[in-house]
VOLUMTOR-486323 format. One record per residue: residue number from 1; chain; x, z, y of N, C-alpha, C in turn. Coordinates in steps of 0.1 Angstrom, whole numbers, always signed. Atoms other than C-alpha are relative to their C-alpha. Example, Ala and Ser with C-alpha at 12.3 -4.5 7.8 and 13.67 -1.06 7.14 Angstrom:
BEGIN
> k|c|n_xx|n_zz|n_yy|ca_xx|ca_zz|ca_yy|c_xx|c_zz|c_yy
> 1|A|+9|+0|-12|+123|+78|-45|+9|+0|+12
> 2|A|-9|+0|-11|+137|+71|-11|-8|+8|+11
! end
This chain:
BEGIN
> k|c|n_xx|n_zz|n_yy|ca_xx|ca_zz|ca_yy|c_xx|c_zz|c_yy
> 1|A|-15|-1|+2|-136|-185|+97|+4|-5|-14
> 2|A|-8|+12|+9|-114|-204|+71|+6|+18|-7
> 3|A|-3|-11|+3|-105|-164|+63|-8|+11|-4
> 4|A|+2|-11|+4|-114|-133|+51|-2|+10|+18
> 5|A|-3|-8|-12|-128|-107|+81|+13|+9|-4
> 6|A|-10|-9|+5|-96|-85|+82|+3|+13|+8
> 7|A|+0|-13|-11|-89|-51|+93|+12|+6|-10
> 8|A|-14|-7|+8|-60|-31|+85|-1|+15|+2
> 9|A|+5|-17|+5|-61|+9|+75|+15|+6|+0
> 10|A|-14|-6|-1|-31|+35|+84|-3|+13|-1
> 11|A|+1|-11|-9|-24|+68|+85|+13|+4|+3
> 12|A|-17|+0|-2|+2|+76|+104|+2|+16|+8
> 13|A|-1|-15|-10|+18|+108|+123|-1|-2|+15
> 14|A|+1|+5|-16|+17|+113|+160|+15|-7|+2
> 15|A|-14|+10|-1|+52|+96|+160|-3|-14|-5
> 16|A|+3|+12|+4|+37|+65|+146|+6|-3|-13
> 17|A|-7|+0|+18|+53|+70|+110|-9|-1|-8
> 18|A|+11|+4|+6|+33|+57|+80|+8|+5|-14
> 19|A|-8|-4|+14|+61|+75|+56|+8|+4|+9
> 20|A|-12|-6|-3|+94|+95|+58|+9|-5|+1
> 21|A|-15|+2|+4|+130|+85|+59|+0|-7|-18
> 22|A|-9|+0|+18|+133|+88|+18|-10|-12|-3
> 23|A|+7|+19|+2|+101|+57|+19|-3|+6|-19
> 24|A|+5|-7|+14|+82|+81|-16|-13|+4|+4
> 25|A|+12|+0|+3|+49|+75|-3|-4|+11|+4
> 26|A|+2|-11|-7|+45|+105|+19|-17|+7|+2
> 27|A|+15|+0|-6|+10|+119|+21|-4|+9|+16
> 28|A|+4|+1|-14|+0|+118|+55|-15|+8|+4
> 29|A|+15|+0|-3|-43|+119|+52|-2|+17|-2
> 30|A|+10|-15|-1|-63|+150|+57|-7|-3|-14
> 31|A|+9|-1|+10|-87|+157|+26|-15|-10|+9
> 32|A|+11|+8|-5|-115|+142|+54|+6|-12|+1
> 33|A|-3|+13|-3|-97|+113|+63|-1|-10|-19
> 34|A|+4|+10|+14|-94|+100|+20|-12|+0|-2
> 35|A|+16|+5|+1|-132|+106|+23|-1|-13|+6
> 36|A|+1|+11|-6|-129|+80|+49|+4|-15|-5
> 37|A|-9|+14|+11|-107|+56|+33|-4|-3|-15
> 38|A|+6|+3|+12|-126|+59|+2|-10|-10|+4
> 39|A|+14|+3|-3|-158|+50|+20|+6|-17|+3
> 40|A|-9|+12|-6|-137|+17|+39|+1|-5|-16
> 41|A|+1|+5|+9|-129|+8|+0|-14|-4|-7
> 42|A|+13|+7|+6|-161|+4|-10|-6|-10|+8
> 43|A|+6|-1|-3|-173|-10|+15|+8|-15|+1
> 44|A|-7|+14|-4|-146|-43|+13|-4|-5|-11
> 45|A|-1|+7|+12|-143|-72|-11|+11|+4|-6
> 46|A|-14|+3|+6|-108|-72|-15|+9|+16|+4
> 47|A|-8|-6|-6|-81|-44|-7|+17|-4|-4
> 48|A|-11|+4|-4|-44|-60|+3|+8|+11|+1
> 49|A|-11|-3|-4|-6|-48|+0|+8|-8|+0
> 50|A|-13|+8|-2|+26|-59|+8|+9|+0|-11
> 51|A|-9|-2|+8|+57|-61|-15|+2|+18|+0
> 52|A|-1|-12|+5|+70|-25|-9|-5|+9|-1
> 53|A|+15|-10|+3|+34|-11|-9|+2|+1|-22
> 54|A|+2|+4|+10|+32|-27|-41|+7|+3|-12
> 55|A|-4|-8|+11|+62|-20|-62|+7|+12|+4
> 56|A|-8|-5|-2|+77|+4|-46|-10|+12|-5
> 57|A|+8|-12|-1|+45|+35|-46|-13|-6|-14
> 58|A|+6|+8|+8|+25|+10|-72|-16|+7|+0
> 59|A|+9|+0|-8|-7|+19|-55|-14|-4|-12
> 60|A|+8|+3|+6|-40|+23|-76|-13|-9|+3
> 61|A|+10|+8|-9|-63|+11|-49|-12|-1|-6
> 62|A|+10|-5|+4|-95|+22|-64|-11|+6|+9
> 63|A|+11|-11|-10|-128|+36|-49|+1|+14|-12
> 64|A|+0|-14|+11|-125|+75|-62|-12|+3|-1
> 65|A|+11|-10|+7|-156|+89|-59|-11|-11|-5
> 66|A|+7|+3|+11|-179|+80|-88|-17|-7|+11
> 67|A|+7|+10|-7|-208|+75|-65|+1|-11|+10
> 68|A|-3|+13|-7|-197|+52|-42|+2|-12|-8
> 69|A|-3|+14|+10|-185|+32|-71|-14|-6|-6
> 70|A|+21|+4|+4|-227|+33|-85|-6|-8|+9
> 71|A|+8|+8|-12|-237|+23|-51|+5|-13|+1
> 72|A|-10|+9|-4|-212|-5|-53|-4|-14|-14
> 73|A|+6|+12|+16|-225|-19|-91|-15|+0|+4
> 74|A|+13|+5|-5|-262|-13|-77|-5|-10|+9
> 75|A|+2|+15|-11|-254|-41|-50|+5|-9|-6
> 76|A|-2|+14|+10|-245|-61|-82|+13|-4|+6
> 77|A|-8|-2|-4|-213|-54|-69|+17|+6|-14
> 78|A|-4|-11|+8|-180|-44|-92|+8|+14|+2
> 79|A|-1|-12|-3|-172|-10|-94|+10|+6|+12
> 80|A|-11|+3|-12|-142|-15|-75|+5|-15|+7
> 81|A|+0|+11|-10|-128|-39|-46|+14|-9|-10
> 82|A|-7|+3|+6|-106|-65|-59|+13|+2|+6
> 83|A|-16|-4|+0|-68|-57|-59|+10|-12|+2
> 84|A|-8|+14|-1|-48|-84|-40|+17|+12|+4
> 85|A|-15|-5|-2|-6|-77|-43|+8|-16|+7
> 86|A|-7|+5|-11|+19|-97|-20|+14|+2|-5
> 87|A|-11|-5|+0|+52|-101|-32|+13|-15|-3
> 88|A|-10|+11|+1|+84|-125|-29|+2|-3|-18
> 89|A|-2|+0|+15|+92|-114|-66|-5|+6|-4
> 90|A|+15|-10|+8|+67|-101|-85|+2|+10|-11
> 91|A|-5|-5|+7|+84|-74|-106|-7|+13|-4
> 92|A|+5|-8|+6|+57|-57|-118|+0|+3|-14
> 93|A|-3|-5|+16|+59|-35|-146|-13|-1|-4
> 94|A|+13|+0|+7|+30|-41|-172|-9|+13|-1
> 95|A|+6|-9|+6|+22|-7|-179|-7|+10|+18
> 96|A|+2|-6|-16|+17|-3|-133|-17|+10|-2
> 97|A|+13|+3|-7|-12|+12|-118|-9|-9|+5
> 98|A|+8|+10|-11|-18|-15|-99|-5|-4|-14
> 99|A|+3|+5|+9|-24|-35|-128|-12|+8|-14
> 100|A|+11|-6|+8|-48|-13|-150|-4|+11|+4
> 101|A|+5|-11|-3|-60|+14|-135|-15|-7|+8
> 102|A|+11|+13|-4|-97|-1|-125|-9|+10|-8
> 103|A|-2|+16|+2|-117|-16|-138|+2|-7|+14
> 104|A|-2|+10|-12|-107|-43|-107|+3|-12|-10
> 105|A|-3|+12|+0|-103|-77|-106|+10|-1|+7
> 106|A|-12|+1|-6|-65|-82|-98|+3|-16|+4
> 107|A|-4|+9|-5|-51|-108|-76|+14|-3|+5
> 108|A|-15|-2|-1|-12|-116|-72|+4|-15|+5
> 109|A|-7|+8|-4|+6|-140|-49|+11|+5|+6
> 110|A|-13|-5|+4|+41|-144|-55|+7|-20|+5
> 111|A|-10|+12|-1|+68|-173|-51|+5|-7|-14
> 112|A|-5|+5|+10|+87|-193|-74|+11|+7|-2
> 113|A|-11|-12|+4|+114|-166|-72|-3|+7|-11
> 114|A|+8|-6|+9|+91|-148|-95|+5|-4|-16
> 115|A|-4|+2|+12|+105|-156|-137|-12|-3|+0
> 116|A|+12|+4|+6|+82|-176|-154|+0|+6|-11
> 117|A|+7|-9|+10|+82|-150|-180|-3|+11|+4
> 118|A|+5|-9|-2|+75|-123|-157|-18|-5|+5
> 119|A|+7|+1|-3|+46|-147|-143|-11|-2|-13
> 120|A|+5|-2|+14|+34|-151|-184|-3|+15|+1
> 121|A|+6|-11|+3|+34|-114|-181|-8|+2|-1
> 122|A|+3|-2|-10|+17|-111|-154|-16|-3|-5
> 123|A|+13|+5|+2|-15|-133|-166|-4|+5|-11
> 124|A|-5|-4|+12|-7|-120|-200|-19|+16|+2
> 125|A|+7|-11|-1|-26|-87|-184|-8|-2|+10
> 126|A|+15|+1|+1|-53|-101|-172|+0|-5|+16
> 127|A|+1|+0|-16|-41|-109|-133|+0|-16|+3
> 128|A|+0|+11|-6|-48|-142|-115|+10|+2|+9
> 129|A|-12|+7|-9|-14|-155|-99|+0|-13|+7
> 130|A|-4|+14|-13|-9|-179|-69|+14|+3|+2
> 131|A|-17|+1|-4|+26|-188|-65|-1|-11|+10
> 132|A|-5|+11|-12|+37|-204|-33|+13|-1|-1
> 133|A|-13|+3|-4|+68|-225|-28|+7|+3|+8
> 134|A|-8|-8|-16|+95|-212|-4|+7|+16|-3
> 135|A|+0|-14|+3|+112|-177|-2|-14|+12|+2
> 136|A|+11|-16|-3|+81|-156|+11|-13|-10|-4
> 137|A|+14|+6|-2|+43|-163|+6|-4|-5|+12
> 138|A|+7|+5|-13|+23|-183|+30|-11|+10|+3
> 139|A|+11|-11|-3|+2|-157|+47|-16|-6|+2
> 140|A|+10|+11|-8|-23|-185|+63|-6|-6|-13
> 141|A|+4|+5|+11|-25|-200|+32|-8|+8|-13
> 142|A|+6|-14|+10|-33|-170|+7|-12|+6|+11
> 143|A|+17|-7|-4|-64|-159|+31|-8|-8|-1
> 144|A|+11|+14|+6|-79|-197|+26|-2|+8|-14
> 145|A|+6|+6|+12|-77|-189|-8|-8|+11|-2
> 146|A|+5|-10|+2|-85|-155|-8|-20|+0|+6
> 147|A|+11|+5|-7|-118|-168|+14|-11|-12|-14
> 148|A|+7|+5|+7|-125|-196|-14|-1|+6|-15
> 149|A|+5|-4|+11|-125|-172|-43|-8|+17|+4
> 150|A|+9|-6|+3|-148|-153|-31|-3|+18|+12
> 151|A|-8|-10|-7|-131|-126|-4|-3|-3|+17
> 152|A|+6|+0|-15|-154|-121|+31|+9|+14|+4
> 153|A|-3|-11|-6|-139|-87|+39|+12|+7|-5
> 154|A|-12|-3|+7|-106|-79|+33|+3|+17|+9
> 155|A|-10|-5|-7|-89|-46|+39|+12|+4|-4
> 156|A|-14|-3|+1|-52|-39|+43|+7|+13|+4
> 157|A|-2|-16|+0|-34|-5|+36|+13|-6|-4
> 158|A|-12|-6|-2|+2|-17|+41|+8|-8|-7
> 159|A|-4|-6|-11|+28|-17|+44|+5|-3|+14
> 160|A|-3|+5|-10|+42|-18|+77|+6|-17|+5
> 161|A|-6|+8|-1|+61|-50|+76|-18|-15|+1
> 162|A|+12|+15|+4|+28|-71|+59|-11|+6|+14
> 163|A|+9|-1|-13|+7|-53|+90|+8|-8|+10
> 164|A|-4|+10|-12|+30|-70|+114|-2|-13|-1
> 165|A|-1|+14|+2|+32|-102|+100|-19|-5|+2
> 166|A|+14|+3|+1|-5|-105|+93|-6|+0|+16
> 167|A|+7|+2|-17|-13|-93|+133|+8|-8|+8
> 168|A|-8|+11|-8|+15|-119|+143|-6|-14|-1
> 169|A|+7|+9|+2|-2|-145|+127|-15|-4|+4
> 170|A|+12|+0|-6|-35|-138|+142|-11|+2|-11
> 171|A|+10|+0|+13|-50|-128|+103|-5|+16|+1
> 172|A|+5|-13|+0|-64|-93|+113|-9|+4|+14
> 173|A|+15|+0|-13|-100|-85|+136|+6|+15|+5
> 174|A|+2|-13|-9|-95|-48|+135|+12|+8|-7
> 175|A|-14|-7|+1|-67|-18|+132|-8|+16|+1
> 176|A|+1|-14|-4|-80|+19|+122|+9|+9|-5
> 177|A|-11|-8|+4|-56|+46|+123|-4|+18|+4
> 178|A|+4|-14|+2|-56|+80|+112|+14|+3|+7
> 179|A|-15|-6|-5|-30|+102|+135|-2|+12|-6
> 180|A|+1|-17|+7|-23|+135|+118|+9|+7|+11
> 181|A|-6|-5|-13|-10|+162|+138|+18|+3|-9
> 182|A|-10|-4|+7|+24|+159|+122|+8|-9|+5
> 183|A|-7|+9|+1|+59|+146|+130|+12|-6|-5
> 184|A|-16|+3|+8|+88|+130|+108|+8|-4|+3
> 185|A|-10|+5|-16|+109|+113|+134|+10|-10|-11
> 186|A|-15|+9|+7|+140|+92|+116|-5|-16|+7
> 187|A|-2|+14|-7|+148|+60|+133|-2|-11|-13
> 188|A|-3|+8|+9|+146|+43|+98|-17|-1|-9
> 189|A|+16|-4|+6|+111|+60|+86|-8|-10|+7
> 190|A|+9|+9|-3|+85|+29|+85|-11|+3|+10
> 191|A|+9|-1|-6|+62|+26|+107|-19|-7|+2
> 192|A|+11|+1|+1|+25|+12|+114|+4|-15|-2
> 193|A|-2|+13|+1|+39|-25|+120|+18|+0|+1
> 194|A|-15|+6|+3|+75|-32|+112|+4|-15|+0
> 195|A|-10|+13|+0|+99|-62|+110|+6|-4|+14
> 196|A|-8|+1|-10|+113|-74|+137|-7|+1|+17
> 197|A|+12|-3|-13|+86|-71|+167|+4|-9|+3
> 198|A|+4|+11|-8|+82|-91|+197|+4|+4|+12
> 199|A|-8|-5|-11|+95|-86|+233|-16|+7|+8
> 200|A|+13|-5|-7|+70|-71|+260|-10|-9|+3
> 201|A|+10|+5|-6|+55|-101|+274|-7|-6|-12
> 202|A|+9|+6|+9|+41|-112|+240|-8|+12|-10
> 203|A|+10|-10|+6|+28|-80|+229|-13|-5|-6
> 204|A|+12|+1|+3|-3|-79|+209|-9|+12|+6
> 205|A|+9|-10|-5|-33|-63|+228|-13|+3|-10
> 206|A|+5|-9|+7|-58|-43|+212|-16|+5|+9
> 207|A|+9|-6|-8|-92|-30|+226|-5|+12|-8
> 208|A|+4|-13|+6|-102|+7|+219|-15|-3|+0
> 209|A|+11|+4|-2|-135|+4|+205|-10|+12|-7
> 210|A|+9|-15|+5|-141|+41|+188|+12|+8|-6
> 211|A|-12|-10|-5|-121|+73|+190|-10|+12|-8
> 212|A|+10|-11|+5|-132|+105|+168|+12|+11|-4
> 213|A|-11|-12|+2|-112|+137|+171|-7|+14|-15
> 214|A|+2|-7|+15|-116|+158|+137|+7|+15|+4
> 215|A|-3|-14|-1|-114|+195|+133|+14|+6|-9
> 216|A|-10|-4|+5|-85|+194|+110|+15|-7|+14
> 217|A|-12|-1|-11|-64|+184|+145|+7|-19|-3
> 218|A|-5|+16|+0|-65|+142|+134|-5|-5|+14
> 219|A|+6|+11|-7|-76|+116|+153|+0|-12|-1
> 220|A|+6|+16|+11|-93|+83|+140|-1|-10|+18
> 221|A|+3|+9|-12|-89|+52|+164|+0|-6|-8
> 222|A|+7|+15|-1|-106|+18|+161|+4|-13|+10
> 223|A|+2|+10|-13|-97|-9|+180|+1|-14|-6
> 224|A|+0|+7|+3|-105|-42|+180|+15|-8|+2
> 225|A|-12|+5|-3|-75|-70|+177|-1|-11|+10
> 226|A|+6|+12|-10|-79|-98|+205|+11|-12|-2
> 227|A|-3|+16|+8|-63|-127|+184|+3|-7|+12
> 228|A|-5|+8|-10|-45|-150|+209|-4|-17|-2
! end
């Protein structure tokens, strides 16, 4: 593939919510389940968000626990996965998480919308920026590159909108999702895949490929994506 393998990482409620109404970054995961999602970070090149992953919750995206990170420089690996952000306008603040909380190698593609003095910041602190022409990023295009510098295994934690797009475009293998036994309901609260969907007969299908019910009352599905 001309791409990165890709899989995308959720946790959502049994209502299929990936946040609340108020969109503050809700915590969802069990204490087992961030074990899990830690382990999935180590275990990528890269870890992907979307714009209002990115500035809205400004997302450290880090492996936490200290050993995993050892295991991860002993495969001559760095400590953490590299930090790709997604955003029309790149209005990151310098002093973000995203941006220094590490060590990571940061990755940022953004548009020409973006100020070329916020894009001087930007490199200023140490991040490699791709700017695509156009109002939005090329999705198709940013996984080539993300492929030629160096990015076999991507995973993506969000948010809803960049999961849709990404499984519309046919840039994502697999989909695991944490259901918690919890529900927040609002017609407006994000969900797993957002933007504008698709009608029934073009649905995207899915194959269940591993199911694991947890004693805190979760439940972890796997399924493969079957790319059209």
């Amino acid at each position: 593939m001309n791409r990165p393998y890709t899989y995308v990482n959720v946790a959502m409620t049994a209502d299929g919510k990936i946040d609340t109404f108020e969109r503050k970054g809700s915590a969802i995961s069990s204490p087992r389940d961030k074990e899990r999602v830690d382990i999935l970070r180590a275990e990528s090149d890269a870890i992907l968000v979307g714009g209002h992953t990115l500035l809205d919750e400004d997302p450290k995206l880090t492996v936490k626990s200290e050993a995993l990170r050892a295991e991860r420089v002993a495969r001559g690996l760095a400590p953490n996965p590299v930090k790709v952000g997604i955003a029309s306008i790149a209005n990151i603040k310098p002093d973000s998480d995203f941006l220094n909380v590490g060590p990571a190698r940061v990755v940022i593609f953004t548009t020409n919308q973006t100020s070329n003095d916020q894009l001087e910041m930007l490199r200023s602190c140490g991040a490699e920026v791709f700017m695509h022409e156009g109002p939005r990023v090329n999705l198709e295009k940013m996984m080539q590159t993300l492929k030629e510098i160096g990015i076999n295994r991507l995973m993506v934690e969000g948010g809803g909108t960049m999961n849709f797009e990404l499984i519309k475009l046919g840039l994502v293998d697999e989909i695991t999702a944490y259901v918690a036994p919890m529900i927040f309901g609002g017609a407006k609260a994000p969900t797993m895949a957002d933007s504008l969907g698709v009608p029934r007969e073009a649905a995207f299908h899915l194959q269940l490929i591993d199911v694991q019910k947890w004693d805190d009352g979760g439940v972890v599905l796997k399924y493969k994506v079957e790319n059209r």
